[in-house]
N, C-alpha and C positions, 0 to 999 in steps of 0.2 A: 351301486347296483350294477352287475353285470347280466349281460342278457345273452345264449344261451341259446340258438337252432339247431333245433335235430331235423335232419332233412334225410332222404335216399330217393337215387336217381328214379328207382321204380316203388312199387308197391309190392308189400311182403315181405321185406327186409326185417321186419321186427320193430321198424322204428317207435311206433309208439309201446311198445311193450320195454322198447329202455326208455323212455320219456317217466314213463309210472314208475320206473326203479328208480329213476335220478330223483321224481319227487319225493318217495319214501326214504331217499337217504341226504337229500342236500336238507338243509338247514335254514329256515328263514328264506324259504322260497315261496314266490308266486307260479303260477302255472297259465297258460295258453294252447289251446288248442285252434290252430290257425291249421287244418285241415278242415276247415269247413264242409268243403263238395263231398266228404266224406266220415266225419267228425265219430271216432270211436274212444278216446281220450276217458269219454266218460265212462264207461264202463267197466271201466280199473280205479277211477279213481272217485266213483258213485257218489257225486255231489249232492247237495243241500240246495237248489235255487233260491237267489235270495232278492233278487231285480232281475228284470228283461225288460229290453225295447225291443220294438219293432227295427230291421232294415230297411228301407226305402231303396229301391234304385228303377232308373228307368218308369215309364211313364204308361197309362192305363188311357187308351180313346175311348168317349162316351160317345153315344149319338141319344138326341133329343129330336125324336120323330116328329113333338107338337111345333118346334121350331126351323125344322125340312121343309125347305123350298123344290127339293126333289130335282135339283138344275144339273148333278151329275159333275159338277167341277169338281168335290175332292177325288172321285173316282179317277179322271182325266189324269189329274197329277201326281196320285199315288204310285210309285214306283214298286211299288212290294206285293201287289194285288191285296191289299190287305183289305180293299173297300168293294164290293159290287154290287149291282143290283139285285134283291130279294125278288126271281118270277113269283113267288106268292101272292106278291101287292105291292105295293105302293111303300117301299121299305130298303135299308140301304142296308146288308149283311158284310160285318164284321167279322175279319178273320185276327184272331187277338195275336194267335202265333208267329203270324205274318208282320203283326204291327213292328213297325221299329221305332215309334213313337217320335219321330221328327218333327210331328206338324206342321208340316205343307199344307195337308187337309184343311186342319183347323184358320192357317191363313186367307186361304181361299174362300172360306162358307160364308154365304152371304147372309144368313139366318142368323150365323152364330148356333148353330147344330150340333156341333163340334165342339167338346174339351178334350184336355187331358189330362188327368186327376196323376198324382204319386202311387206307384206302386210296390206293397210290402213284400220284399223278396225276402225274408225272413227273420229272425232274430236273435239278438244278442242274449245274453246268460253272463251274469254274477254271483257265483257259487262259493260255498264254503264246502272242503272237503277234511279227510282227518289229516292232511298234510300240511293245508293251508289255503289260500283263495284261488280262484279256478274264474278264466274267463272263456267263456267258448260261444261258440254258438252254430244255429241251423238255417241253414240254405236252400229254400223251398224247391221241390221238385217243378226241376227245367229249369231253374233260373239260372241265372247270368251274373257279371260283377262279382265274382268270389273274391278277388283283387281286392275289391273296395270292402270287401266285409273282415277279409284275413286286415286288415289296415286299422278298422272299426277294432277291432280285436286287439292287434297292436297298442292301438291308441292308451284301450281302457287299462290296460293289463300293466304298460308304464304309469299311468296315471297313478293306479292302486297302487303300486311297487312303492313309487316315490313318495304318497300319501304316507305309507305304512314302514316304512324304513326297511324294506324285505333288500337283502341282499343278492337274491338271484332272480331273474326272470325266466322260465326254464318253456320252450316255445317246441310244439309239437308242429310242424311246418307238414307243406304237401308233396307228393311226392312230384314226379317229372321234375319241368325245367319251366316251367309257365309263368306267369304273371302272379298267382299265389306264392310258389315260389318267391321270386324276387321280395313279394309284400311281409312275405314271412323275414326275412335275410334282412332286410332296411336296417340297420345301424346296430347291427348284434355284438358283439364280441369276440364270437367263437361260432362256428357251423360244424356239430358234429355231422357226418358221414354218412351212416348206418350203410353196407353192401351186404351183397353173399355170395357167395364160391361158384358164380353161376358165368357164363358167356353174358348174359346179358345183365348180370350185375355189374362186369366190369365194365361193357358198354355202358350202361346209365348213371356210372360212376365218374366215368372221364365226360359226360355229359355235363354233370351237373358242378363238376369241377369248375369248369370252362366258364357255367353262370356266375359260381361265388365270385373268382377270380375276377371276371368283367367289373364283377362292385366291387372289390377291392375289401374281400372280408376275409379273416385267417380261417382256416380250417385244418381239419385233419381226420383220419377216416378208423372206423369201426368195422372188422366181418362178425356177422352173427354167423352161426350155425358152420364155424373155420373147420372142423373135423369133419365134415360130409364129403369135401371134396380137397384136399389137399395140392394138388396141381394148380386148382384155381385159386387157391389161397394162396401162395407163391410165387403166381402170377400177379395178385392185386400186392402185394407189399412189394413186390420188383416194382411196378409201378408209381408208388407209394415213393421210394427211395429215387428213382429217375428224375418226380416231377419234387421232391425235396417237401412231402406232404409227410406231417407227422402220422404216426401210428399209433393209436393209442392202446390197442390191442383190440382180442377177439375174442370170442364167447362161443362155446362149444355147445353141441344141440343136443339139447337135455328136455326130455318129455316131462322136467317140474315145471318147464314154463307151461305147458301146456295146462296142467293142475293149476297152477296161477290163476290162469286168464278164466278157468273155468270155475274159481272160486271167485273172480273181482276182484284179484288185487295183484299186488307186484309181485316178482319172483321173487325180492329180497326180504318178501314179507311171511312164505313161507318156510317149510323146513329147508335146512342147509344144504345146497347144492354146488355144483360146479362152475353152472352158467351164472347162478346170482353172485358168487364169489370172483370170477371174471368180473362182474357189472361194479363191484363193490370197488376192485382194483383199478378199473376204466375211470367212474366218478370222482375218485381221489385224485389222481391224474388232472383232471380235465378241472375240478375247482380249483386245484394248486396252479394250473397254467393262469387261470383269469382274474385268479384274487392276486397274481403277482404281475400281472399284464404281462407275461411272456407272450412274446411273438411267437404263433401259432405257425406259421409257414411265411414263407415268400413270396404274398398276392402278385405280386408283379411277374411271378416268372410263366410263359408261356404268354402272354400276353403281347 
């Protein structure tokens, strides 16, 4: 089983729109969608839910008024103002957004006033779609730990993989440099790329270069949309060849994708194009590198 990140430094690179082409053309693959904070995956490749759990992270304060002694110590120790006194009455007002759920509070109350219950910060999805099994899931609005949910994702998606004898695990990552990131990247084989012909694609391109490399993962890099700007696409493969980063080519901007996305499903799913015909060229490439374990690039260099 080889595992498989498509990452880009920023957002709008097209990444998941070649994530849904690689799954409509690899072969005995599994799928991930570890964009959580953001999670659109599905909408190309319109699953089946077939199980969900709940997320858990981080921690929910109760107050139990019949058991308020009303003596003002968790408020003293609360470093986050999360606690104050309610002037309406006889009452201690909760600020949930404020809580950072440490309990000091709850150490201090001499009532025992005070819990902290598990908080569901969203849920997981096991999905069946017409490619194959689909693991994603949803990051409740404002929450936090996406780290730990992209990982929860991770986990289940090898789990399945190895269950089912699927030969690729094909991982829809996030964009920046963050801690999803990283959770995305954890033991992959290969980190496609995805940029585009922009200043600040190049910029978030040598960003997130700088992360694979710190974990010591190969990669090699993608331009979407290489015909819009030809300078900056010259630019990014000079660079490409400096830092000794495979190329595996680039996909020219073609408004079938946009038909695509607008019917739900891949570019390689509709009529013949330019950009799905790049995609089909790129794929073949990038499974022939990792079904023969070719060394992807020089993790070591610039480091």
């Amino acid at each position: 089983m080889k595992q498989i990140a498509v990452l880009s430094g920023k957002g709008g690179t097209g990444k998941t729109s070649l994530v849904a082409a690689f799954a409509a053309l690899a072969e005995g693959a599994l799928f991930a969608d570890c964009d959580v904070d953001a999670a659109d995956l599905h909408l190309l490749l319109r699953p089946e839910i077939e199980a969900r759990e709940p997320f858990e992270s981080g921690r929910t304060l109760r107050w139990n008024k019949a058991a308020c002694l009303f003596c003002g110590r968790c408020i003293k120790v609360c470093r986050f103002a999360a606690l104050t006194v309610d002037p309406s009455g006889p009452a201690i007002a909760l600020a949930p957004f404020a809580c950072e759920g440490c309990g000091c509070c709850v150490d201090v109350c001499p009532g025992e006033a005070l819990t902290l219950t598990p908080k569901q910060a969203g849920e997981l999805y096991v999905s069946t779609t017409r490619f194959g099994p689909f693991v994603h899931a949803r990051l409740g609005v404002a929450e936090e730990a996406s780290g730990q949910l992209v990982t929860k994702v991770r986990r289940r998606a090898q789990a399945i993989a190895e269950e089912q004898g699927r030969a690729f695990v094909l991982i829809d990552g996030c964009p920046g440099t963050g801690c999803p990131v990283i959770a995305s990247i954890t033991g992959t084989d290969l980190v496609v790329l995805v940029t585009e012909p922009t200043v600040s694609g190049l910029h978030d391109l040598r960003r997130v270069v700088e992360v694979v490399r710190h974990f010591r993962r190969p990669c090699g890099v993608v331009i979407n949309k290489a015909d819009l700007n030809g300078d900056m696409t010259a630019r990014i493969k000079a660079y490409c060849r400096d830092e000794a980063l495979p190329f595996f080519g680039e996909i020219p901007f073609d408004t079938q994708m946009v038909v695509a996305q607008l019917a739900g499903c891949a570019i390689v799913e509709t009529s013949p194009s330019a950009a799905g015909d790049a995609i089909r060229r790129i794929w073949s490439d990038i499974a022939q590198r990792v079904t023969e374990d070719a060394p992807a690039t020089d993790v070591q260099r610039g480091n």
